[in-house]
Backbone as a chain_set.jsonl record, in Angstrom:
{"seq": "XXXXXXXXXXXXXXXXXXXXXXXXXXXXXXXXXXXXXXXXXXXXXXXXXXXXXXXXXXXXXXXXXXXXX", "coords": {"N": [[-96.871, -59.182, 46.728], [-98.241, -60.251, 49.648], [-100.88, -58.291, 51.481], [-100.635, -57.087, 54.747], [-102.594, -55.731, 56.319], [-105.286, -55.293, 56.97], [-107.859, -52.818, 56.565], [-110.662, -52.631, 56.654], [-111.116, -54.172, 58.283], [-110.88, -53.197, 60.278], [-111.347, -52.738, 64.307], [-113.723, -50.804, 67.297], [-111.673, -50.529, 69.189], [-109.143, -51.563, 68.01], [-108.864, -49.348, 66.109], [-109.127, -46.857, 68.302], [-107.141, -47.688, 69.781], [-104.657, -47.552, 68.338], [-104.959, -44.538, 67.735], [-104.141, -43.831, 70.509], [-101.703, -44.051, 70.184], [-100.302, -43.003, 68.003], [-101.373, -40.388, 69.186], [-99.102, -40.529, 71.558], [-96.724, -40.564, 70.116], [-96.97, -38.491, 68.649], [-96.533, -36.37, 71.062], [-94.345, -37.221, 72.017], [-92.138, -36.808, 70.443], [-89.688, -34.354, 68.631], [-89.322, -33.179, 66.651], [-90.716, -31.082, 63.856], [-92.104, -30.845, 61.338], [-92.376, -34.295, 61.327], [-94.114, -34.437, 63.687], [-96.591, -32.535, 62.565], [-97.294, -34.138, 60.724], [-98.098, -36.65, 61.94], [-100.151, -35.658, 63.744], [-101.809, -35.223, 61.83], [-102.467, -37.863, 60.76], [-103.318, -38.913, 63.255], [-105.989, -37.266, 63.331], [-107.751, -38.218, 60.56], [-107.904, -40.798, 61.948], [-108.917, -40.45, 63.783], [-110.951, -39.878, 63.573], [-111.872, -42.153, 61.582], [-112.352, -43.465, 63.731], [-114.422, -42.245, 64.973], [-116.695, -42.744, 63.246], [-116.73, -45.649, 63.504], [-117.923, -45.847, 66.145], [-120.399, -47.347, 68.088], [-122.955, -45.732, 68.682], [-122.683, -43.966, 66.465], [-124.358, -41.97, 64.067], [-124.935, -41.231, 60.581], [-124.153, -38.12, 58.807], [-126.101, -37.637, 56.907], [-128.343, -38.906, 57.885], [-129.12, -37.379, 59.993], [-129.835, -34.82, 58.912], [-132.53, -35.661, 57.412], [-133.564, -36.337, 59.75], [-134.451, -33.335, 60.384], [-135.851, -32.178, 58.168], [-138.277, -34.032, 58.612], [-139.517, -32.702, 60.781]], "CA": [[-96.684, -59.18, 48.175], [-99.423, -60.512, 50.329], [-101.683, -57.138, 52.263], [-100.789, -57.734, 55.937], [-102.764, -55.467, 57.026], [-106.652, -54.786, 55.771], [-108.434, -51.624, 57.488], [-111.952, -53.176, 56.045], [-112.019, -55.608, 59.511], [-110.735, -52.315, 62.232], [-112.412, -52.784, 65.087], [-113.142, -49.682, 67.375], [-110.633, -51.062, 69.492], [-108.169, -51.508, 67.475], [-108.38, -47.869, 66.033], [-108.864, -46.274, 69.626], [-105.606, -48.115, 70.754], [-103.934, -46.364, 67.166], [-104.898, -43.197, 68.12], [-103.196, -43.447, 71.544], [-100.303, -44.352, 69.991], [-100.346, -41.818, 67.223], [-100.858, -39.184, 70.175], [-97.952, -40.565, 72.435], [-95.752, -40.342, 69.105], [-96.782, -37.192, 68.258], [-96.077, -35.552, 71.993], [-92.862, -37.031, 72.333], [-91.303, -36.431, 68.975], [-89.408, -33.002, 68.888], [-89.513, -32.911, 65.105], [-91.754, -30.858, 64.073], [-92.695, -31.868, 60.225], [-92.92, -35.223, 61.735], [-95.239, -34.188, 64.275], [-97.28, -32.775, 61.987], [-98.076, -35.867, 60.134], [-98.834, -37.571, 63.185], [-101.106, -35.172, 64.108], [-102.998, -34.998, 60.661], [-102.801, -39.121, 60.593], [-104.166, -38.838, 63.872], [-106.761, -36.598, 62.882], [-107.817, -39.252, 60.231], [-107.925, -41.893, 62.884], [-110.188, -40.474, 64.716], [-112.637, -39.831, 62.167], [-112.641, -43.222, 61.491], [-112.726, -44.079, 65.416], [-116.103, -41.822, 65.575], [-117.437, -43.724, 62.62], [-116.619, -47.169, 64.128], [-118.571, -45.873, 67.58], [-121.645, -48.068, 67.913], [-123.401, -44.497, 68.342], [-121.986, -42.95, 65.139], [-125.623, -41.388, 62.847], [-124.332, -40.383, 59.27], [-125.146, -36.632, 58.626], [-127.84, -37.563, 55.722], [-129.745, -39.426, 58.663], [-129.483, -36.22, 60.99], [-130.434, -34.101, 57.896], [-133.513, -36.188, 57.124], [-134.498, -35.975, 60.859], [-134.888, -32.007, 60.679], [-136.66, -32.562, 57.284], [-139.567, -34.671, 59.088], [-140.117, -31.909, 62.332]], "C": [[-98.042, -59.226, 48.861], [-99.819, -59.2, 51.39], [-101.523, -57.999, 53.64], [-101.684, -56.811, 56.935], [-104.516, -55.041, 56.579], [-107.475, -53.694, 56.966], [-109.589, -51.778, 57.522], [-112.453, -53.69, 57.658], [-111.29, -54.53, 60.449], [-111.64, -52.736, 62.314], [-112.356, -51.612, 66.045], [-111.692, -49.95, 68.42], [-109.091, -50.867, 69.124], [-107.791, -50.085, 66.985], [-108.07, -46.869, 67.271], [-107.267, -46.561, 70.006], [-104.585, -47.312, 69.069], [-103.809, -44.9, 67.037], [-104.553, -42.996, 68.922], [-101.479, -43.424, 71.14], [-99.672, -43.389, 69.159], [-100.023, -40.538, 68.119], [-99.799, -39.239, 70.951], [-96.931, -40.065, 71.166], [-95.318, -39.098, 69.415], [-96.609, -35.716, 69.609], [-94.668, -36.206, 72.377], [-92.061, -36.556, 71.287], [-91.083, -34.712, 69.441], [-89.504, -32.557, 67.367], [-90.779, -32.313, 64.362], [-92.828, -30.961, 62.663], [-93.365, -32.949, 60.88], [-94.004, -35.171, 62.579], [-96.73, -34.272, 63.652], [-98.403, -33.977, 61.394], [-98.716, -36.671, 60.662], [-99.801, -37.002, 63.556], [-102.519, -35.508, 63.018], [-103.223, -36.747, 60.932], [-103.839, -39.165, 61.747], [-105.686, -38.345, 64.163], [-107.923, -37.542, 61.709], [-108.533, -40.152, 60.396], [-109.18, -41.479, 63.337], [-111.48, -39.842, 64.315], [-112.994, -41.113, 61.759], [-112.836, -44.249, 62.189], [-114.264, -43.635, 65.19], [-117.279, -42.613, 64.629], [-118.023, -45.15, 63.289], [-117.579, -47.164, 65.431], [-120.143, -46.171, 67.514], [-123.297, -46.93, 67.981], [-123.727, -43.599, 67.281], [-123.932, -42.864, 64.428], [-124.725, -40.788, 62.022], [-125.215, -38.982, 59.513], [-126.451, -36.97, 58.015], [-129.168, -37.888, 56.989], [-130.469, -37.946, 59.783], [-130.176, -35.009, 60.139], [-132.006, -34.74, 57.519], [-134.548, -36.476, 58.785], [-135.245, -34.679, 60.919], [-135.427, -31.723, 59.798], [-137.797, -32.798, 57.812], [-140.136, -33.097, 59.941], [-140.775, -30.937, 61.174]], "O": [[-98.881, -58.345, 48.67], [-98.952, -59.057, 52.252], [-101.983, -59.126, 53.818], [-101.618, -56.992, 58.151], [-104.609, -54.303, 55.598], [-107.559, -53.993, 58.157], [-110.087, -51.129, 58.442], [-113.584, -53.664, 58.144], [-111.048, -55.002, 61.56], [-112.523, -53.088, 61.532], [-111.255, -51.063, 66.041], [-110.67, -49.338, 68.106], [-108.183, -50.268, 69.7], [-106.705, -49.585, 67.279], [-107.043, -46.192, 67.324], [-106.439, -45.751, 70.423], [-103.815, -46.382, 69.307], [-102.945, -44.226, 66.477], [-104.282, -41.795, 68.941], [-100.476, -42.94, 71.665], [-98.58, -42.926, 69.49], [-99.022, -39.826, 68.046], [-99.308, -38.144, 71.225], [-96.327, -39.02, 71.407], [-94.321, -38.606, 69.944], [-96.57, -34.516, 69.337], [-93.921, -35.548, 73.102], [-91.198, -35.732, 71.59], [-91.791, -34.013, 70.166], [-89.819, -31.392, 67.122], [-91.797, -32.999, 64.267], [-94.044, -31.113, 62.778], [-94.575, -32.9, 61.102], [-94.956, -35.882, 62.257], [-97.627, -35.103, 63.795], [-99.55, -34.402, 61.535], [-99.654, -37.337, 60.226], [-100.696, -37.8, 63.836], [-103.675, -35.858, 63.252], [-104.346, -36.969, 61.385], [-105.023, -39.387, 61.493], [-106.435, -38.858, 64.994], [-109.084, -37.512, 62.116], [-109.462, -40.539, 59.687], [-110.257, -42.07, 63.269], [-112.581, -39.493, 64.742], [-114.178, -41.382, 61.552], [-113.222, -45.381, 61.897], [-115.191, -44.446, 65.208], [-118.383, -42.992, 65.02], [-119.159, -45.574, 63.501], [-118.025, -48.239, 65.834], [-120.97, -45.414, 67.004], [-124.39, -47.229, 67.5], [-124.639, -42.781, 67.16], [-124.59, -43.905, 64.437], [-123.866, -39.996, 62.411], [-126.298, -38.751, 60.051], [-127.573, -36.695, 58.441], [-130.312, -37.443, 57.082], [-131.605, -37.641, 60.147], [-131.016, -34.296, 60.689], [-132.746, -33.779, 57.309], [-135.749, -36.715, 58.906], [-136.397, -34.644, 61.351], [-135.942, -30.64, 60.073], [-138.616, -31.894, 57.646], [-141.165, -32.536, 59.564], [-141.466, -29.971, 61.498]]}, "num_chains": 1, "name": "protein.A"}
């Protein structure tokens, strides 16, 4: 079965607009397992929204700044 979906090419975009959607889910849903899940997926998401943010410094680099001072 051909991959219709590859996570390799998100853009932040595309994750930002996944994490709204994730959060609308997960405040209308009354279920509260399901919630859950949505929350943690969401959770997830937006770890690999803050990555994607043209901003984002890995720790090692912020660790190797306070190294130099």
């Amino acid at each position: 079965m051909e991959n219709l979906f590859d996570p390799t090419t998100s853009t932040y975009d595309d994750v930002n607009c996944q994490c709204r959607a994730l959060a609308y889910a997960a405040y209308k849903i009354s279920e509260e397992d399901i919630r859950e899940m949505l929350l943690f997926t969401l959770l997830e998401k937006q770890h690999h929204l803050e990555k994607l943010h043209p901003g984002y410094v890995k720790p090692q680099q912020i660790n190797s700044w306070h190294d130099n001072e």
